[in-house]
C-alpha positions in Angstrom: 128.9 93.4 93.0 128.6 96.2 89.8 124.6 96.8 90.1 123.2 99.8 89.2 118.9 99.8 89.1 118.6 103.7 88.2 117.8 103.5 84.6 115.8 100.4 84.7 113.0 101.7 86.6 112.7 105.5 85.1 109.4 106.5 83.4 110.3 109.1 80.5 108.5 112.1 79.5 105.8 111.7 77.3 106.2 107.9 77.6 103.2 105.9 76.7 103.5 104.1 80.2 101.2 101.7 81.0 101.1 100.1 84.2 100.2 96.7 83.6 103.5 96.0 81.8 105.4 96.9 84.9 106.8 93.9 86.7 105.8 94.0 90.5 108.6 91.3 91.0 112.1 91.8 90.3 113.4 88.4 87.9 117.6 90.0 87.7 120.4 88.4 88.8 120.8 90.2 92.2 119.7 87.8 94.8 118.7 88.8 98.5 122.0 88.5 100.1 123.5 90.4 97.5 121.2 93.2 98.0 121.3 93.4 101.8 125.3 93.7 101.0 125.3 96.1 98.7 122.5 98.1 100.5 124.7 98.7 103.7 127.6 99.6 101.0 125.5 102.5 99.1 124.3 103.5 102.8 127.4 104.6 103.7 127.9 106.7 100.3 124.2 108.2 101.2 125.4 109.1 104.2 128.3 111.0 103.0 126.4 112.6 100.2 123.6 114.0 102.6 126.6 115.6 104.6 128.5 117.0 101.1 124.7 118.5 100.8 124.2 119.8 104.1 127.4 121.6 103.8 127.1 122.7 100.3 124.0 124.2 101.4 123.2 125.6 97.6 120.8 123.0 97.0 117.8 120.6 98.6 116.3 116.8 97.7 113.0 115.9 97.4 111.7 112.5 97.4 108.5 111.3 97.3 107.0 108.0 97.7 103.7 106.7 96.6 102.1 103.6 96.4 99.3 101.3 97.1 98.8 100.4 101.0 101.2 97.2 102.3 103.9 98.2 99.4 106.5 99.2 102.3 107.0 103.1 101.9 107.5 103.1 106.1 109.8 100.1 106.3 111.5 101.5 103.0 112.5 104.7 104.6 114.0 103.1 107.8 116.5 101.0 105.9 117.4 103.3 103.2 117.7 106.4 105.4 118.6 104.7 109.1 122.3 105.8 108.8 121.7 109.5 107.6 121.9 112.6 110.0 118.7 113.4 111.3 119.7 117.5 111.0 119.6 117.1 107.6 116.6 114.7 106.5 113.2 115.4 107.6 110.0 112.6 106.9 106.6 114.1 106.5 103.8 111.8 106.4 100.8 112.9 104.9 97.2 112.7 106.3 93.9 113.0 105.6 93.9 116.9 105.3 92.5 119.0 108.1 89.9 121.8 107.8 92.8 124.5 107.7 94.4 122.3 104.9 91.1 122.3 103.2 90.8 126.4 103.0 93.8 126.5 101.1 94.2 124.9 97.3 95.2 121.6 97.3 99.2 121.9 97.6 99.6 124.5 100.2 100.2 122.3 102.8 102.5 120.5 100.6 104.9 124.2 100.6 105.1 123.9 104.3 106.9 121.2 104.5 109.1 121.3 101.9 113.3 120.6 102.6 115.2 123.8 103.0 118.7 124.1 101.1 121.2 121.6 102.2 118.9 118.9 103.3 116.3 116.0 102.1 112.9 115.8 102.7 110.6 112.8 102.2 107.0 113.3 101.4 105.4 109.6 102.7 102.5 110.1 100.7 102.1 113.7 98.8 100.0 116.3 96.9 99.9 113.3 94.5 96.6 112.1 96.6 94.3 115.0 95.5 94.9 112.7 91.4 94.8 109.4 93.2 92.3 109.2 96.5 90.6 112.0 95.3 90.2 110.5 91.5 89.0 107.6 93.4 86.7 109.2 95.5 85.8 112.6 93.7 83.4 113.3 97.0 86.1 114.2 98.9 87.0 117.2 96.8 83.6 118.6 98.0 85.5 119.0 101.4 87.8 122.3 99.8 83.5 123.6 99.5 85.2 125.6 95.9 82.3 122.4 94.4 78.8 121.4 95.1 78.6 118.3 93.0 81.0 115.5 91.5 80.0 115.9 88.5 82.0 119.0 88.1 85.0 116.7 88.5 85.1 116.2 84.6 88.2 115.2 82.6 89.0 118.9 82.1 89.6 119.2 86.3 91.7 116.5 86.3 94.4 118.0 83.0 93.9 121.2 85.6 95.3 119.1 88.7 97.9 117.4 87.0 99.0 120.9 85.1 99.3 122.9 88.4 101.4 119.8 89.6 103.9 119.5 86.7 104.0 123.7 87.4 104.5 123.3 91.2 107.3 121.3 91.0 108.9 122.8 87.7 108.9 125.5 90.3 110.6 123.7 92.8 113.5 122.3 90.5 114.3 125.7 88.8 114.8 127.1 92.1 116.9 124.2 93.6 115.1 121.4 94.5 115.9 118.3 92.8 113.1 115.8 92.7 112.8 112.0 92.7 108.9 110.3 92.7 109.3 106.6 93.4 105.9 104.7 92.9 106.9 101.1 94.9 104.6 98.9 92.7 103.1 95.8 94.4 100.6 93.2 93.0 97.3 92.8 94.5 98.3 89.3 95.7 101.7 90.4 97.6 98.7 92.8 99.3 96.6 90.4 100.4 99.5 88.8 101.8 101.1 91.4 103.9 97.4 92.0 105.1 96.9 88.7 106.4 100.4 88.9 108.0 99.4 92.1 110.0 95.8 90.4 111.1 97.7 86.8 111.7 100.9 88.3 113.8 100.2 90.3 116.8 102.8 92.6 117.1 101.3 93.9 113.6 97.8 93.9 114.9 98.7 98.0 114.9 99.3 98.5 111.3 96.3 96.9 110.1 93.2 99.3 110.0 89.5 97.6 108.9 89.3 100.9 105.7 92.4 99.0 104.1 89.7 96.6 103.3 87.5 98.7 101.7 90.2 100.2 99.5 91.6 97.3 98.3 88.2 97.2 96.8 88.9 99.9 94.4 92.4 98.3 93.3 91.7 98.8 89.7 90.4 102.2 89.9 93.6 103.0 92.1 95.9 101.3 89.3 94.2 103.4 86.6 94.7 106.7 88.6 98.4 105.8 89.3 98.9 105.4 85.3 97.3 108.6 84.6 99.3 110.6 87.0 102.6 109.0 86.2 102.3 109.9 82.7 100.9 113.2 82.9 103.9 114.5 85.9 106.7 112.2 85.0 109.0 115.0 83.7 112.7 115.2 83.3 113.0 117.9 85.7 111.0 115.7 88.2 111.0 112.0 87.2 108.8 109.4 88.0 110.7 105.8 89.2 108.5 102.5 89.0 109.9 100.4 91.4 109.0 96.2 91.8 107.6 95.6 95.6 106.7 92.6 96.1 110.2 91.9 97.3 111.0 94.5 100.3 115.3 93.9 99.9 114.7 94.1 96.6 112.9 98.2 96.3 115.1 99.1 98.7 118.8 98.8 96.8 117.0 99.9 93.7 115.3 103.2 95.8 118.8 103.8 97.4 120.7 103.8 94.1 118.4 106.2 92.2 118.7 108.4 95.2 123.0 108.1 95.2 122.2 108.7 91.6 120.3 112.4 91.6 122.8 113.5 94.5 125.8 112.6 92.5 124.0 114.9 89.6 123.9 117.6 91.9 128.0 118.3 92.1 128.1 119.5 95.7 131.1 120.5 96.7 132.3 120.6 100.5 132.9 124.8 101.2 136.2 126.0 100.5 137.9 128.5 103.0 138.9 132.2 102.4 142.8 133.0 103.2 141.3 134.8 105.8 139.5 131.6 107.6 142.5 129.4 106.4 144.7 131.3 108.9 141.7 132.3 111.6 142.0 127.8 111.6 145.6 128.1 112.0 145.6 130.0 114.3 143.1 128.3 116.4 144.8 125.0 116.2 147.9 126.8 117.2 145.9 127.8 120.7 144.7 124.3 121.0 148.1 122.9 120.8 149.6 124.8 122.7 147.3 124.7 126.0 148.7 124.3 129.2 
């Protein structure tokens, strides 16, 4: 199987990307078995590439994951990342902010948790939400209490959001973090769907919660907010992916690849030893072998 997704789904800078011509369903040749095959063969080169990173140690991975609710960001990140040391991957999952978060401008919280050098963080969720959730609902910018009505929430604090955004992580990647944004793209009805699956079977009861309701609601506001931001952040230094949903083996293979993709950019190389700790290891193995 010779598949390779990485391409197919980038947004470029200063594209004129509109959502709407997105597929949500992937129509290729790949079928499901194939992609469940070749998913547990580019897990096992993840796998080897997070520990070429961990030891490299010059460099870190960032990844974050958007999308509408149901889309499969959670189930997403337990088969792509299941076989990859712990040590060196860390999943942060991004709430509604606390009142600590809300003294501080809108990406501090985001700098905590960001991967150190040699390993890969995954924002589930991300400072993305203060140009999506908070675009939607401009009320709850009055939380941060730097605002006292919506209406300052004009077009001209939104280029301000999405500016101190492309700056935050231009940041980030001249200083060694390499960033992927994958947006999992699923059609309203593939929602409704996976909704009615979490009310109808009981051991999904748990996922289900009655404000996913009420958000659908605002679908097309949420679609217009996710095309904005895409086209105002998606940068070659920190790339937007748009990835079809609606089938789960599908986003998966095509979220693993682009992530083998960006590592293999990265040239990480395994440490080399000094003549001095080549022969501090000879010696060593020369005391093993030669216990008693």
């Amino acid at each position: 199987m010779d598949y390779n997704f990485s391409d197919d789904f980038l947004i470029k800078e200063n594209s004129k990307f509109e959502i709407g011509k997105h597929e949500t369903k992937y129509k290729g040749k790949i079928n499901k078995d194939e992609a469940k095959q070749l998913l547990e063969i580019e897990k096992e080169k993840l796998r080897l590439l997070q520990e070429k990173l961990y030891a490299d140690g010059s460099q870190s991975l960032l990844i974050v994951l958007q999308a509408m609710d149901a889309a499969g960001k959670d189930s997403l990140i337990e088969h792509v990342f299941g076989g990859v040391n712990p040590q060196g991957c860390e999943v942060t999952s991004f709430k509604t902010p606390s009142s600590k978060d809300y003294s501080h401008d809108f990406i501090w919280r985001h700098y905590l948790a960001l991967p150190a050098k040699g390993k890969i963080g995954i924002f589930n969720r991300s400072h993305y939400e203060s140009v999506l959730v908070c675009k939607v609902h401009p009320e709850y910018n009055l939380s941060e209490k730097t605002w006292t009505d919506v209406k300052q929430f004009d077009d001209k604090f939104w280029e301000n959001r999405y500016e101190s955004i492309r700056n935050f992580e231009k940041h980030l990647a001249n200083n060694g973090t390499k960033i992927i944004k994958i947006f999992l793209n699923v059609s309203k009805e593939e929602q409704k769907e996976r909704f009615l699956d979490r009310i109808n079977e009981e051991d999904k009861n748990w996922k289900f919660a009655e404000g996913d309701i009420t958000e659908r609601g605002f679908w097309d506001d949420y679609q217009k907010a996710y095309e904005k931001a895409i086209k105002e952040t998606s940068t070659d230094s920190a790339p937007w992916f748009v990835i079809p949903a609606d089938q789960k083996w599908f986003s998966r293979v095509a979220a693993i690849q682009i992530i083998i993709d960006k590592l293999e950019e990265m040239d990480l190389q395994f440490p080399e030893l000094s003549g001095k700790e080549k022969k501090a290891l000879a010696e060593s193995k020369n005391k093993l072998e030669n216990e008693k």
